[in-house]
C-alpha positions, 0 to 999 in steps of 0.5 A: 792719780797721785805724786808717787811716795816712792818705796826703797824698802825692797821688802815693802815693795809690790808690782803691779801688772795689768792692772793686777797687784802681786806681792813680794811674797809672791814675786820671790822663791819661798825655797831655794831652786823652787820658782816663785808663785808669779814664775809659776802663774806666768809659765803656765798661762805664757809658757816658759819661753815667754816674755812675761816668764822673763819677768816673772823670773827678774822679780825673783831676782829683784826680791832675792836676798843679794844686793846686785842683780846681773844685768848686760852691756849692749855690745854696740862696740863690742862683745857684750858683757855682765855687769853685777848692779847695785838695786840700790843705785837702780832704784836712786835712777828709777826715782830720777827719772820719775821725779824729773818726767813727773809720772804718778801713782798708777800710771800706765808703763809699757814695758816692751824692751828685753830684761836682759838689758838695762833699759828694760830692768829699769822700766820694772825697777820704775814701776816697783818704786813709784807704784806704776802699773806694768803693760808688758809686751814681747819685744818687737819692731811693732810693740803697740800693735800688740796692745790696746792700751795706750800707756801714760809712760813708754820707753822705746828704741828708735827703731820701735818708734820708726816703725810704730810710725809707719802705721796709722793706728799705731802711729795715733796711740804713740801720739797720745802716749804723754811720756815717752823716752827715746834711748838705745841709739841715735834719732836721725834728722828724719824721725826728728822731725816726725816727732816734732809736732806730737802733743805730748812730750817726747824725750831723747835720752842719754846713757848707758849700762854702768849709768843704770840708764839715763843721765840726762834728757834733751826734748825732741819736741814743742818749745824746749826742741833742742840739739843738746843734753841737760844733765839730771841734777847732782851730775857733774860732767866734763872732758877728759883729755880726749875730748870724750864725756865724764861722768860723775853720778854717785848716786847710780855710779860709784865711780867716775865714769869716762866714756868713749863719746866725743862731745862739746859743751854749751854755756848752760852746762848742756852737751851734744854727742859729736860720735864714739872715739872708737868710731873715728876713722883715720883715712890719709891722717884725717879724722872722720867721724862714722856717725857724722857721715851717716847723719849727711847721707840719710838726707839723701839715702832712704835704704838701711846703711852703715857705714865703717872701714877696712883697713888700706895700705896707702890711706891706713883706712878707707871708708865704706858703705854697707848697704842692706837693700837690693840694687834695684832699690838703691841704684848706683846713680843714687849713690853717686848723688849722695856721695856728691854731697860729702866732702872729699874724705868723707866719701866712701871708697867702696859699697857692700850690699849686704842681705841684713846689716848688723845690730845688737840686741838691743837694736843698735848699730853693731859696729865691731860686727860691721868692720869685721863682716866689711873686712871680709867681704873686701879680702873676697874681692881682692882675691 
C-alpha cells in the first residue's frame, strides 16, 4: 500500500467499489435526466430502492457540473434541514481525515451510514481523493454481519458499535478493523470502557453537518485514551460569551461557526463537550445539564432513556424520565436506586414508559421529539 497522492481535480477522479474501479465517465449522466451508466448497473443488479442505488446516484452528483452538492442536517435538536456544500471544502475535509488517520491507497472502507447525510457523503468523498476502495453495506444496527471483509477503515455510530459488540463474530472483526472513527453521538462511560483494550486504534469524534464532518479527534484507547478533543491543525477554537464552542476552520467552513455546545478548555488547547445549551434544563432557577444526568444514571440503568422536560408551574421546568422498556425490566425499586444516586435537582420528577424512544436519522437522541412526546404524555395524566 502506498501514501495516497490525493486527487482534487474532480474530472480526474475515479472510485473504487468492491475491488471494482468505475470511472468519472461512467459515475456522471452523459445526458440531462438520463442516469449514468453506474445508476444503471446498480438499479439492475441492487433494484432502485437500494442502498448501493443511493451511491450510484451521489456519484452522479458528485461528477455533475455544480460545485455544491446537497446534503442534510441531522435534526437532533430539531427539523432536519438541507444544506448546499462546497466539494471543494469536502474534498479539503476528506484530505484531513486521511492524512491525520494515515490511511493508504487501496485500503478498505466500510461505508455503512445513510448518504443523505454528511458522514456518510464524506466516507465516499474520502475514498475518491485518496484512492480507497469502497465496502458499501445497507445501513443497520449490525453493519458487519452483512460483510466478510473486515475493512482497514470504518466510520460508525455508537449505536453500530454497540450492537456489533454484542456478537462474537462481529465483535472479533470490529477489533481488527485498524481504523475506526466514532461519531453522530455521544460514547457512554460503558461502551468506553469496551472499547478500551481493542488493539487498534479507535477514535471518538467531533463535528457536524456545516463542518463536513469532524474537526477534531480524542483516542478512546491505548495509551493516548483521553477525555478531551485535539482540534485538526489550522482549527482555531474559542468560547463565545455563553460558553459554547467556535469554530473557526476555513478550509471546510467559510464562516465562523458558534455552536450550541457547552465546552471547557485545557492548557494544551484540547476541549471537552459539557452538553448542548439547548439541552439545559432551568428547574427552580438551577441549571441542569440533560446530557450529564444521563451519563450518571447509565451507572445504574441498563434499559434505553432519555431524559428531557415539561414545563411546570412552580419549577418552570421539571425533569423527567423517558423509558423505552417494560416495567418488568426496569422495576421501580430500580429507579429509586438510581435516582438515589443523583443530586437533589438532578432527579426526575416523573417516569414515562415509552413503546420506543425517539431518535434521528442518523441515530442520535431526538431531543426536540422527546419534550414535545413528554409534554403529552404529561397533559394525558393531568386530565
Amino acid at each position: 500500500m502506498s501514501h495516497p497522492t490525493f486527487i482534487t481535480d474532480i474530472a480526474r477522479q475515479h472510485i473504487r467499489i468492491e475491488g471494482v474501479d468505475y470511472s468519472a465517465a461512467e459515475a456522471r449522466s452523459c445526458q440531462k435526466g438520463r442516469p449514468s451508466l453506474l445508476q444503471e448497473t446498480f438499479y439492475t443488479r441492487y433494484g432502485a430502492d437500494s442502498f448501493q442505488a443511493s451511491l450510484a446516484d451521489f456519484l452522479r452528483e458528485w461528477f455533475d457540473d455544480h460545485d455544491t452538492v446537497l446534503v442534510h442536517t441531522s435534526g437532533s435538536t430539531g427539523t432536519p434541514k438541507p444544506l448546499r456544500v462546497e466539494k471543494q471544502r469536502m474534498m479539503q475535509s476528506a484530505m484531513l481525515t486521511v492524512s491525520f488517520l494515515g490511511l493508504h491507497t487501496g485500503d478498505t472502507a466500510l461505508l455503512c451510514m445513510p448518504l443523505k447525510y454528511i458522514a456518510g457523503k464524506m466516507v465516499v468523498v474520502r475514498a475518491l481523493v485518496a484512492g480507497l476502495d469502497l465496502l458499501p453495506v445497507t445501513p443497520s444496527g449490525h453493519p458487519l454481519a452483512q460483510t466478510s471483509t473486515t475493512p482497514v477503515f470504518a466510520a460508525m455510530i455508537p449505536m453500530q458499535v454497540y450492537n456489533s459488540l454484542q456478537v462474537p463474530e462481529e465483535k472479533e472483526r470490529l477489533q481488527q478493523i485498524r481504523h475506526l472513527i466514532i461519531g453522530g453521538g455521544a460514547i457512554d462511560t460503558s461502551l468506553g470502557n469496551q472499547l478500551l483494550s481493542f488493539p487498534h486504534a479507535v477514535w471518538s469524534t467531533y463535528g457536524m453537518t456545516e463542518t463536513l464532518s469532524h474537526i477534531a479527534l480524542r483516542r478512546l484507547n491505548g495509551p493516548e485514551a483521553s477525555d478531551w478533543y485535539t482540534p485538526f491543525q489550522h482549527v482555531k477554537l474559542s468560547l463565545s460569551p455563553e460558553n459554547t464552542l467556535t469554530i473557526e476552520a476555513p478550509a471546510v467552513c467559510p464562516e465562523i461557526l458558534t455552536t450550541n455546545d457547552i465546552c471547557e478548555f485545557n492548557a494544551q488547547g484540547q476541549f471537552h463537550i459539557l452538553g448542548r445549551k439547548d439541552n439545559t434544563i432551568n428547574t427552580g432557577g438551577v441549571k441542569v445539564q440533560i446530557e450529564q444526568v444521563e451519563n450518571a444514571l447509565r451507572a445504574t440503568l441498563t434499559c434505553p432513556f432519555q431524559v428531557t422536560a415539561v414545563p411546570d408551574p412552580k419549577f418552570g421546568e421539571r425533569i423527567v424520565l423517558l423509558l423505552e422498556d417494560p416495567e418488568a425490566a426496569c422495576p421501580e425499586s430500580v429507579l429509586t436506586e438510581a435516582f438515589h444516586s443523583l443530586s437533589p435537582y438532578w432527579r426526575p420528577k416523573q417516569v414515562f414508559r415509552i413503546r420506543q424512544l425517539p431518535q434521528t436519522g442518523t441515530g442520535k437522541p431526538d431531543r426536540a421529539t422527546a419534550r414535545k412526546l413528554a409534554q403529552e404524555i404529561a397533559e394525558k395524566e393531568t386530565k
